[in-house]
C-alpha positions in Angstrom: 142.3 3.5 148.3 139.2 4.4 147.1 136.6 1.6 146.9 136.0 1.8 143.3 138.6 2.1 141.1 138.9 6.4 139.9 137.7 8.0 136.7 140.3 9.2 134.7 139.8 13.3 134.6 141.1 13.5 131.2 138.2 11.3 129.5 136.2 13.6 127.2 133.3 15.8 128.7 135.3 15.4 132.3 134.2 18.7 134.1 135.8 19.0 137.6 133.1 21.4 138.7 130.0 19.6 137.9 132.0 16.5 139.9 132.4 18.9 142.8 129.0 19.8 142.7 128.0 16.0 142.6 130.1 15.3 145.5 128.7 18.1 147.3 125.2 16.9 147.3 125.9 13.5 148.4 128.5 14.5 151.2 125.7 16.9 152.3 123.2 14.1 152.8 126.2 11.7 154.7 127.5 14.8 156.5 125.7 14.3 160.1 125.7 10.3 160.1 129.6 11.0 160.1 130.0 13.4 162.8 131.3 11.2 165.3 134.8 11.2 167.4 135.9 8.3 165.2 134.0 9.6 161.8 135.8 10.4 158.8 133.9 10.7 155.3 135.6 7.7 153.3 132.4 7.7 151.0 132.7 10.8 149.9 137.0 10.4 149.2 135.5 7.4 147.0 133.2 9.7 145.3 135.9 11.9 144.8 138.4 9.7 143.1 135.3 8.5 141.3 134.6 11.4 139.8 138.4 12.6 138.4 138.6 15.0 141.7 142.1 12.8 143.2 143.3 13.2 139.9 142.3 16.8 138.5 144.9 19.1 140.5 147.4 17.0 138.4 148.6 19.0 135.3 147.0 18.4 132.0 150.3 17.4 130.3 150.7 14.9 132.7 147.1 13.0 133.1 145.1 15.4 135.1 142.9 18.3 134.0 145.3 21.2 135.5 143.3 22.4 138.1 144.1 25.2 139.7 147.0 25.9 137.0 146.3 29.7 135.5 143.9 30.5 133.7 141.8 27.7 135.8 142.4 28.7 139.1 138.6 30.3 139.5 137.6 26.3 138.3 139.6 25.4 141.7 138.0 28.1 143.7 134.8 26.5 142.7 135.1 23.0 143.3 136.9 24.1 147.1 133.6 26.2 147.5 131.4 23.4 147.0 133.2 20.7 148.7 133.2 23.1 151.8 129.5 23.3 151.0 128.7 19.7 151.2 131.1 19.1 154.0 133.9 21.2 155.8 135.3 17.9 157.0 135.6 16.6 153.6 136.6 20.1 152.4 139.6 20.4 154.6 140.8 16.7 153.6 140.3 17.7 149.7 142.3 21.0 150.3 145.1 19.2 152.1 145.5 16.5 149.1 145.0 19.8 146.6 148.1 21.7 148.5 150.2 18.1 148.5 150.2 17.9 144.5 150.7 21.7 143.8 153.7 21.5 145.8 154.6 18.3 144.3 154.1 20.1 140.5 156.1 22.8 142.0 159.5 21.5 143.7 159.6 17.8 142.5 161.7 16.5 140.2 160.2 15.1 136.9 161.3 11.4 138.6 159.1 12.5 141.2 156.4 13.8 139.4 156.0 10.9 137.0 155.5 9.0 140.7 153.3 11.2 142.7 151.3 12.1 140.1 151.0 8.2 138.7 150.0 7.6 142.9 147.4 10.6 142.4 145.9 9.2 139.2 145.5 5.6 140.4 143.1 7.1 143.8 145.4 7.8 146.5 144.7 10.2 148.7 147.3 12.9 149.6 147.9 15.1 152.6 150.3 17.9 153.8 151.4 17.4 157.7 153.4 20.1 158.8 153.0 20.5 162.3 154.9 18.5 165.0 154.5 17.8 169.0 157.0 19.8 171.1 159.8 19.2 171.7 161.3 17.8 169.2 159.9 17.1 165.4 160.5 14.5 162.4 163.9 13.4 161.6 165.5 12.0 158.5 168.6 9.8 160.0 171.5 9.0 157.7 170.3 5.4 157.6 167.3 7.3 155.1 164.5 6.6 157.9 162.4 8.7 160.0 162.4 9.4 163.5 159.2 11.4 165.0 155.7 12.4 164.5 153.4 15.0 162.9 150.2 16.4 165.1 146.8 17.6 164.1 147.4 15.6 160.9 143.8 15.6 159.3 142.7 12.5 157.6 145.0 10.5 159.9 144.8 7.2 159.3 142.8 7.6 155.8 145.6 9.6 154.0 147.4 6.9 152.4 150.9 9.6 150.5 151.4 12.0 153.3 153.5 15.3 152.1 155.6 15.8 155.8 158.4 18.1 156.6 161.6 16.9 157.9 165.3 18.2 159.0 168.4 15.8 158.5 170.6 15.6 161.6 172.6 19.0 161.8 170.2 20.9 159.4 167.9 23.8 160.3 165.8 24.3 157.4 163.2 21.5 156.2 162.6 19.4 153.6 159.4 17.9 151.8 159.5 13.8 151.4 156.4 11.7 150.6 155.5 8.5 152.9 153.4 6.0 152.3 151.1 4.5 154.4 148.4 2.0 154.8 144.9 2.6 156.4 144.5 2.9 159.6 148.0 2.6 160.5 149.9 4.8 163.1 147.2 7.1 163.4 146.3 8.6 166.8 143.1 10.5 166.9 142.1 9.8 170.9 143.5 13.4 171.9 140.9 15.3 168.7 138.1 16.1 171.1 136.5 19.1 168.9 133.6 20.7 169.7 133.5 20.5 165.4 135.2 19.2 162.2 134.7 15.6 164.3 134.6 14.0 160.9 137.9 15.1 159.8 140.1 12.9 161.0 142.9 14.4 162.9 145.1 13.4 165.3 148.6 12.4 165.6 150.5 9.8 163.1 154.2 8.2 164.0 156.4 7.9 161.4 159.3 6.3 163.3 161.1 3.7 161.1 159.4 4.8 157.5 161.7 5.6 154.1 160.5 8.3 152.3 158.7 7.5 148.7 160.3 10.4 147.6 162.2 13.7 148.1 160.1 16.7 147.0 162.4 20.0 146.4 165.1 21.4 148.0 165.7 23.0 152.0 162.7 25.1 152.8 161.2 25.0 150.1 158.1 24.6 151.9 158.3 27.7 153.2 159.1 29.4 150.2 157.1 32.8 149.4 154.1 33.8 148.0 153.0 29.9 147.9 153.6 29.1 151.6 151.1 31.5 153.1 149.2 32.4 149.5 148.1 29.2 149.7 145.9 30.0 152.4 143.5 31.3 149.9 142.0 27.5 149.5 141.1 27.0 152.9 139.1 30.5 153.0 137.5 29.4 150.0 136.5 25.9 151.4 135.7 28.3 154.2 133.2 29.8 151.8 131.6 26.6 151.4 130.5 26.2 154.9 129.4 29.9 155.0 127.1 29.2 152.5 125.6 25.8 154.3 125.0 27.9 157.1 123.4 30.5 155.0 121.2 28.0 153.2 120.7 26.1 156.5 119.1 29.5 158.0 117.4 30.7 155.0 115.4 27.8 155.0 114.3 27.8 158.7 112.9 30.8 157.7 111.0 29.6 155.0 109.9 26.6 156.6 108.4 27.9 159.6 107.2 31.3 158.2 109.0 33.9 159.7 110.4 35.3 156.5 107.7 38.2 157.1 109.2 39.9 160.0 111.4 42.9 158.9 114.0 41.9 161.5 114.5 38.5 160.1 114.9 40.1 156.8 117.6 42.6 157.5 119.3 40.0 159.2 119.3 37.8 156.5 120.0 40.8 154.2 123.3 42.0 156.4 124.4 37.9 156.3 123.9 38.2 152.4 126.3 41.0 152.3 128.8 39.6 154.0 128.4 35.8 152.3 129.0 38.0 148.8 132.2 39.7 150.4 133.8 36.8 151.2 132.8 35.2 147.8 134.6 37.9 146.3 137.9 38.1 148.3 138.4 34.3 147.6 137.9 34.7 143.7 140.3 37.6 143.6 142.9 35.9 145.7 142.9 32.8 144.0 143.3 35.0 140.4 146.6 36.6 142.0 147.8 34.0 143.4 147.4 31.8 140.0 148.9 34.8 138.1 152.0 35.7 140.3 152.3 39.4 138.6 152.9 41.0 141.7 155.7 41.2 144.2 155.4 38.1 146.5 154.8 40.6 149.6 151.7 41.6 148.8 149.8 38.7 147.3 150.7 37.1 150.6 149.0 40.4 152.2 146.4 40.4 149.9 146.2 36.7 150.7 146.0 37.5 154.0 143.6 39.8 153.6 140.9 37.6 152.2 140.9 34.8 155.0 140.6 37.4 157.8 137.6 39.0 155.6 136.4 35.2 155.5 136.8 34.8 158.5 134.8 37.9 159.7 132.1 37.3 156.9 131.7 33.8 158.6 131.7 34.7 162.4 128.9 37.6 161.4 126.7 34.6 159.4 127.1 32.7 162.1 125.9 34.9 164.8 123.4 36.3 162.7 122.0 33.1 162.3 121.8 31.6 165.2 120.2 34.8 166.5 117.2 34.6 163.5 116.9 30.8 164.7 117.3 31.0 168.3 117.0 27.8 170.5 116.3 25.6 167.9 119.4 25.9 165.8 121.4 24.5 169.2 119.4 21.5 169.3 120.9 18.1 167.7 118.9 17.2 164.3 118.5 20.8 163.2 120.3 21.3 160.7 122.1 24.4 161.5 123.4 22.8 164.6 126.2 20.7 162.9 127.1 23.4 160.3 127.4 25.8 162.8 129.8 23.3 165.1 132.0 22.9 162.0 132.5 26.0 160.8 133.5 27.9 164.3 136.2 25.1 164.7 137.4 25.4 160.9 137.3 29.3 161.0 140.2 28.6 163.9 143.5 28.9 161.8 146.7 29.9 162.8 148.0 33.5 163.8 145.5 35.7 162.5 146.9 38.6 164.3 149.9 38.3 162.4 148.4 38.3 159.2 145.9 41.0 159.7 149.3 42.9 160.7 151.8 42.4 158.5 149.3 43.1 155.5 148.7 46.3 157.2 152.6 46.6 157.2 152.8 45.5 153.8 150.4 48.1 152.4 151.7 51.3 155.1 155.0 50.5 153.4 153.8 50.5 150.1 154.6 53.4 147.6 151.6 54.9 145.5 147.6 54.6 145.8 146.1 52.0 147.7 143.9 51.2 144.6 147.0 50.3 142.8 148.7 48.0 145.4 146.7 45.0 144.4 146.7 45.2 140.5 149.0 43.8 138.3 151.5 46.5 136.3 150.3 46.9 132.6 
């Protein structure tokens, strides 16, 4: 729980992007004392909570601000971008609680949204845990308790309504149930060793013996197209967040120590701005499609995608541009591109990007008609 009770994000005036931008600022300025093995940044969750952040993904008719709900999913986009900005750690926790409550508005019953989104509204924070240690994964017995664990949980320990997955006895397809737990309980992080993303949080959390708070849809629904890997367009745009620290982070070495001058400095900077502004607008067109859902599920999951492979690319070239224009200095503790940089080669690491980059290519080879038309909605 937060340590000062939340803001309501429906009071009058309540912007969710000037909050995110708030946030941003301070968690930029905490970011490094926090990036520690054991670090998490519970000061910022606060200051999210404080500001109507925990809250805003809930829809407006139920005592959030809608966020993320068409037309406002370019107001999400924002506020992902500049959390990711201020800290990826803190970005990829904000995500995770983001993903948790659109699933909840999407497959819950109205008991269960009444619940979840009462939980969200009074500052807990929420998390999706999906992946489990081999063999084996988590188990709802006939008794109603669980039996297993989830792995590279993030915000382990600090999530306090984890979103899981879970198969009954007999059953092949998952469902979604909502724990609760208390801080600092069950959590594991001794194996999360990163090189970055130290601050995050992640490890492994039992939940042997725990009741679910409630049942969230129906089997596999989890998994259920285009939301299931269409929702990777928020962590490319959190993504964004920390190609633009490292951008900043750069720039202003450059500035500082007057080396803006030489023309190879600027064309790199120039070829890192072109590729900041591609990713920029991948991430704002994915999150309109996505928010929209006029198009065949198949390809705004390849258009999906799409954009975090073009993140990704946009922030491996920053990165190596940038530690090139720096040199030595930006691998030295203090700098401040040396974190930044740490933190966003570990969070550009998702899963299977070979598989993505080829079924979109699949997607769009099958396709009938132009390529220009593939990713527009029918008028």
């Amino acid at each position: 729980m937060p340590s000062r009770p939340a803001a309501t994000p429906s009071e009058p005036g309540r912007d969710p992007v000037a909050a995110a931008r708030r946030v941003a600022g301070l968690a930029a300025s905490r970011a490094d004392a926090q990036d520690r093995d054991d670090g998490f940044p519970a000061e910022d969750v606060a200051d999210l909570a404080w500001g109507g952040l925990l809250a805003a993904p809930v829809p407006a008719g139920e005592g959030g601000a809608g966020l993320g709900d068409a037309p406002g999913a370019a107001d999400l986009a924002e506020v992902l971008r500049l959390v990711g900005s201020g800290s990826l750690a803190l970005g990829r926790v904000y995500e995770g609680h983001v993903n948790a409550l659109q699933l909840v508005a999407r497959f819950a019953d109205p008991e269960a949204r009444r619940a979840l989104f009462a939980e969200a509204r009074a500052g807990h924070l929420f998390g999706v845990w999906n992946t489990e240690p081999s063999p084996g994964g988590l188990v709802l017995g006939a008794d109603g308790r669980l039996t297993g664990a989830k792995t590279f949980a993030s915000g382990a320990g600090h999530v306090t309504r984890a979103l899981v997955t879970a198969r009954r006895p007999g059953e092949t397809a998952p469902r979604m149930l909502v724990v609760a737990l208390e801080p600092g309980a069950r959590a594991d992080l001794s194996a999360w060793r990163a090189q970055g993303m130290r601050a995050s949080a992640t490890g492994t959390v039992d939940l042997t013996g725990l009741a679910p708070l409630r049942l969230v849809g129906g089997p596999d629904d989890y998994h259920r197209q285009p939301h299931f890997s269409g929702g990777a367009w928020r962590f490319a745009a959190v993504q964004l967040g920390g190609i633009e620290a490292v951008f900043e982070a750069w720039r202003g070495h450059l500035a500082r120590t007057g080396r803006g001058d030489d023309p190879h400095q600027l064309a790199r900077l120039g070829e890192g701005a072109i590729a900041l502004e591609g990713a920029r607008l991948f991430v704002a067109r994915a999150a309109g499609l996505v928010a929209d859902g006029a198009l065949p599920a198949e390809r705004i999951v390849a258009f999906v995608d799409l954009t975090r492979l073009a993140v990704e690319r946009a922030g491996l070239e920053v990165l190596g541009l940038a530690q090139r224009s720096v040199g030595l200095q930006g691998f030295l503790r203090g700098h401040p591109l040396e974190r930044l940089s740490r933190d966003l080669a570990t969070y550009l690491r998702q899963p299977a990007p070979d598989r993505a980059l080829t079924g979109a290519a699949a997607t769009i080879l099958a396709a009938e008609g132009p390529v220009a038309a593939l990713f527009r909605a029918p008028r």
